[in-house]
C-alpha positions as CSV (number, residue, x, y, z in Angstrom):
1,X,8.9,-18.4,-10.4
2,X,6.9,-20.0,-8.0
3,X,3.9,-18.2,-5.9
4,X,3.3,-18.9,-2.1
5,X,0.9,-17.6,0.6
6,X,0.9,-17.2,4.4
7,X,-1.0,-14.6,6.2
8,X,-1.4,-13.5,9.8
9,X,2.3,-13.3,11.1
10,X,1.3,-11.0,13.7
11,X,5.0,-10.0,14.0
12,X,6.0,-7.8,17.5
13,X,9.5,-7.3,17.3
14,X,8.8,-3.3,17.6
15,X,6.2,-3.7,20.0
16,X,5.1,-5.9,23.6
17,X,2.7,-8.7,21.9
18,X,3.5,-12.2,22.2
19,X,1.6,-14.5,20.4
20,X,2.1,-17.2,22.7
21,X,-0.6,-16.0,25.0
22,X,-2.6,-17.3,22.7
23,X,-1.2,-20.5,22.7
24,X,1.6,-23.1,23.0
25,X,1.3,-23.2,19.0
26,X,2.6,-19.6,18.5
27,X,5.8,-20.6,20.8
28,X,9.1,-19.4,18.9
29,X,6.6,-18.9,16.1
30,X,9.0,-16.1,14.3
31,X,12.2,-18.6,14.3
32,X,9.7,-21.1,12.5
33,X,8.5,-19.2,9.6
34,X,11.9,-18.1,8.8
35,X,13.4,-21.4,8.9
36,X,10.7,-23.0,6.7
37,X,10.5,-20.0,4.9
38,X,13.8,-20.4,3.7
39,X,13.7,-24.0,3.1
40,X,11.2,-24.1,0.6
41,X,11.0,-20.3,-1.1
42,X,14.0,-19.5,-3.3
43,X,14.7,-15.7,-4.5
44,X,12.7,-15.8,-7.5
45,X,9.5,-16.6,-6.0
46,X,6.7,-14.7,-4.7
47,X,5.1,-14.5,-1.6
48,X,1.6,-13.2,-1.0
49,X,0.8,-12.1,3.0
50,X,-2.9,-11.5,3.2
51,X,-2.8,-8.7,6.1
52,X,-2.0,-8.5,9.8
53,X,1.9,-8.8,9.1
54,X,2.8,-6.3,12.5
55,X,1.0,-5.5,15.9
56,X,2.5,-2.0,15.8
57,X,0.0,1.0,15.5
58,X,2.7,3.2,13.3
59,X,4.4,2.9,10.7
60,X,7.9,3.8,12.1
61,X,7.3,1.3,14.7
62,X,7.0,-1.3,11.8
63,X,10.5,-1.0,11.2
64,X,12.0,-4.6,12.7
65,X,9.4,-6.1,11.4
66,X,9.9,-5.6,8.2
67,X,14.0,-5.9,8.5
68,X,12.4,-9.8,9.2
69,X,10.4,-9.7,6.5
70,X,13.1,-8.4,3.8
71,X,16.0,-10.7,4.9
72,X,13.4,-14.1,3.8
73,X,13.7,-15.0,0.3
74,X,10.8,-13.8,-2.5
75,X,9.3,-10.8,-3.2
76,X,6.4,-10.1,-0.4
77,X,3.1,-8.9,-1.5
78,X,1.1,-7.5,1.8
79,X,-2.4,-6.6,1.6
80,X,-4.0,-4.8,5.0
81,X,-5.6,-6.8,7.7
82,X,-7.7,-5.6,10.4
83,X,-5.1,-5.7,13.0
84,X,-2.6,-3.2,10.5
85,X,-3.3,-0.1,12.2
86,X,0.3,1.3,11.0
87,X,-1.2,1.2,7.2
88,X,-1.1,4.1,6.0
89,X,-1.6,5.9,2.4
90,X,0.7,3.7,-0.7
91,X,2.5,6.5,-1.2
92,X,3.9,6.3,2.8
93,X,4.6,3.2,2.4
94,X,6.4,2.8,-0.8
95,X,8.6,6.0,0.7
96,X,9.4,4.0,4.0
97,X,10.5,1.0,1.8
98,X,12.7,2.8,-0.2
99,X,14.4,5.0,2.7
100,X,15.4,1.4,4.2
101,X,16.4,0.2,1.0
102,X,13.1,-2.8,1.5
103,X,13.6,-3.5,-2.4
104,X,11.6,-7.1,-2.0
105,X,8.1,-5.7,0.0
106,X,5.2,-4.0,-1.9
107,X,1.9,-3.6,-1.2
108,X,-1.3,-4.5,-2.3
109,X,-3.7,-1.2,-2.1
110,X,-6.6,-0.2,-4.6
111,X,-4.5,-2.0,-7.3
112,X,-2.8,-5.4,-8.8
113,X,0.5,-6.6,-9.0
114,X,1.3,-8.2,-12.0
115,X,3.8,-11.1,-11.8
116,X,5.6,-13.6,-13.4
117,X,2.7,-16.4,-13.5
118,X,0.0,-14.1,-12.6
119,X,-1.6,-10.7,-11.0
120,X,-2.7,-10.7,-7.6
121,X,-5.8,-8.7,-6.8
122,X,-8.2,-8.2,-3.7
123,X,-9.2,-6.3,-0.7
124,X,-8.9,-7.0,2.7
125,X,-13.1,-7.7,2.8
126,X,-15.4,-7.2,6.4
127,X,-17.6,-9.6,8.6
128,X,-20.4,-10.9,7.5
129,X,-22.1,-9.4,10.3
130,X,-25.9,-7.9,9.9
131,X,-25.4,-3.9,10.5
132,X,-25.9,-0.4,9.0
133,X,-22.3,-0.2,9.3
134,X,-20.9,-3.5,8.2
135,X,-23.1,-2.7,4.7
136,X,-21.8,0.0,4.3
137,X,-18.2,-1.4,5.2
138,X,-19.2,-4.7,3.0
139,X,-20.1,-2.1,-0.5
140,X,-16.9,0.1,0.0
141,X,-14.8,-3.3,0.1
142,X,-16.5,-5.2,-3.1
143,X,-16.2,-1.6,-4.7
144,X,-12.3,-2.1,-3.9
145,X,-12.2,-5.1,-5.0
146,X,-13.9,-4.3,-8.6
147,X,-11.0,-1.6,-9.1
148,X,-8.3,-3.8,-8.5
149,X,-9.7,-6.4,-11.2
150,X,-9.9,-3.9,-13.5
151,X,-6.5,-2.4,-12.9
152,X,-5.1,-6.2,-13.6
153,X,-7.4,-6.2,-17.0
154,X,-5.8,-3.1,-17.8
155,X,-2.3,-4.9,-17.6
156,X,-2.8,-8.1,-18.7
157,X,-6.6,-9.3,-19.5
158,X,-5.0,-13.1,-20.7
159,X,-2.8,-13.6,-17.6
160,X,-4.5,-15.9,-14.4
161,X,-5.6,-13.8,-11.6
162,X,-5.3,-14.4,-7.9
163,X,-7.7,-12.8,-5.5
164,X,-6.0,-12.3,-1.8
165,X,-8.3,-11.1,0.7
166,X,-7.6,-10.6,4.7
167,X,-11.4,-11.8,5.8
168,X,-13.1,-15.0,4.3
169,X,-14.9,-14.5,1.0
170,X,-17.8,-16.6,2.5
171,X,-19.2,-18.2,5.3
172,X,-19.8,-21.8,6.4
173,X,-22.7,-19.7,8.1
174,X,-23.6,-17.8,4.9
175,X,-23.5,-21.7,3.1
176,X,-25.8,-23.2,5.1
177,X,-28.5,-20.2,5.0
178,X,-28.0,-20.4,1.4
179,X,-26.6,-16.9,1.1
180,X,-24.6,-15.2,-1.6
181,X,-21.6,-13.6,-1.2
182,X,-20.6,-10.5,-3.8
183,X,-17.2,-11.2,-3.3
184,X,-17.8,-14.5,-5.1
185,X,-20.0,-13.3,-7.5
186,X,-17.4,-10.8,-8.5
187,X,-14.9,-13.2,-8.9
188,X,-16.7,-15.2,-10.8
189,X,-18.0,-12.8,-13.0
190,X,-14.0,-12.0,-13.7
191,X,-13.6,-15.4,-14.1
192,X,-10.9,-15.7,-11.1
193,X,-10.6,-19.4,-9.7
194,X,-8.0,-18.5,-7.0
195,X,-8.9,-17.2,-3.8
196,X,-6.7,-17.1,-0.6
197,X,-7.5,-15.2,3.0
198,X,-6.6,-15.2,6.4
199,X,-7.5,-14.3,9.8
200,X,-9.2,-16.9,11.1
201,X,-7.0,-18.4,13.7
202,X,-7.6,-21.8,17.1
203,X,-10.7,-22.5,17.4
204,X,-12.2,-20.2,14.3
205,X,-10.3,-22.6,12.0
206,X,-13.3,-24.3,11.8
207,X,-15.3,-21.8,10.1
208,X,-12.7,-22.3,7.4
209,X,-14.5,-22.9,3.9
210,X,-11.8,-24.3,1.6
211,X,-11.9,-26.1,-1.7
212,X,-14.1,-26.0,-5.0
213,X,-16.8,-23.4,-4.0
214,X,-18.7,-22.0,-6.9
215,X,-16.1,-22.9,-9.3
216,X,-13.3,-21.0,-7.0
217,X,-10.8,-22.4,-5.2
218,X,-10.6,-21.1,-1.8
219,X,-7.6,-21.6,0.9
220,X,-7.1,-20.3,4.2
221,X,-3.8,-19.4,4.9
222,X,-3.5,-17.9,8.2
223,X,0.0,-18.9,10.1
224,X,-1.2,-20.7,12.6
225,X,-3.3,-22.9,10.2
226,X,-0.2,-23.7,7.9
227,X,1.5,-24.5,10.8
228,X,3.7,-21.7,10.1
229,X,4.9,-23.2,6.5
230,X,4.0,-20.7,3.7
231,X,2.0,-23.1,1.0
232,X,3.0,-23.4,-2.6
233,X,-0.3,-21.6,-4.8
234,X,1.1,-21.7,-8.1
């Protein structure tokens, strides 16, 4: 088994939003990711989709999105973005899967997912941004975090860990000023060195931290950034 990542699909096939008002890049983006998708990921493998995977705002309206989704190869792993207003409680979601016989999605909620090669943790994170509110949003989200690492030491405490997050873990800002993040310190108290995220998409690539940071790996994986190729993690 092999694991991969890709995040941001942004898929609309229920809905009227096409990505391609946001550029000529997102063009046929959906034939794309399918047919490198299925190039390079055979059955066995995993797939991990760090949040805003549909545009719908329910979950019934979700429904050709994730027909897409379950006819590529792997097993999906979704974690919530900010843009997944159709998330709903795991229980919801585990039913919808199962009444449309979706045996290959999960979801990433509060908990891990053990696999073959490793568990997959994480949260879907917040801005960085210096509000009552976004502290407040920033606490409940490392407190998320902390309970999915300890539901994966629960399972395996030998087995590597992989931290998926929808928001970036840290800054280029946040470097610069010399500031700490707690998701990082969390993961490095936990001793995780993989860390993958999303949503940054055009000209916010740029923000992008990636590489060795603080002895943790970081990638951004958003569509648009992978050119719509899902990247090979383990």
């Amino acid at each position: 088994m092999s694991i991969y990542a890709i995040g941001d699909l942004h898929l609309s096939f229920g809905t009227d939003k096409p990505m391609n008002i946001f550029g000529e890049n997102w063009e046929n983006y959906e034939e794309r990711i399918k047919k490198y998708w299925n190039e390079t990921i055979k059955e066995e493998d995993a797939v991990l989709l760090p949040g805003d995977f549909s545009w719908a705002t329910y979950l019934k309206d979700t429904l050709q999105d994730f027909e897409y989704l379950s006819k590529l190869n792997g097993k999906k792993i979704l974690l919530k973005g900010n843009h997944d207003y159709w998330w709903t409680t795991l229980k919801s979601m585990r039913e919808f899967l199962k009444q449309n016989n979706f045996s290959n999605i999960d979801f990433l909620f509060n908990s891990s997912i053990e696999l073959e090669e490793a568990i997959i943790v994480g949260t879907r994170g917040w801005p960085f941004n210096e509000t009552d509110n976004s502290e407040k949003m920033l606490n409940r989200e490392t407190s998320r975090l902390e309970l999915s690492i300890k539901d994966a030491m629960q399972k395996n405490s030998n087995k590597k860990i992989i931290c998926m997050m929808h928001y970036p873990p840290i800054t280029k800002n946040m470097i610069e000023k010399n500031k700490k993040s707690e998701y990082l310190e969390i993961m490095k108290r936990n001793n995780i060195k993989e860390c993958i995220y999303g949503h940054l998409h055009g000209k916010s690539h740029e923000d992008a931290v990636e590489g060795n940071i603080e002895g943790i790996n970081l990638k951004l994986v958003s569509s648009d950034y992978l050119e719509f190729k899902p990247i090979k993690i383990v």
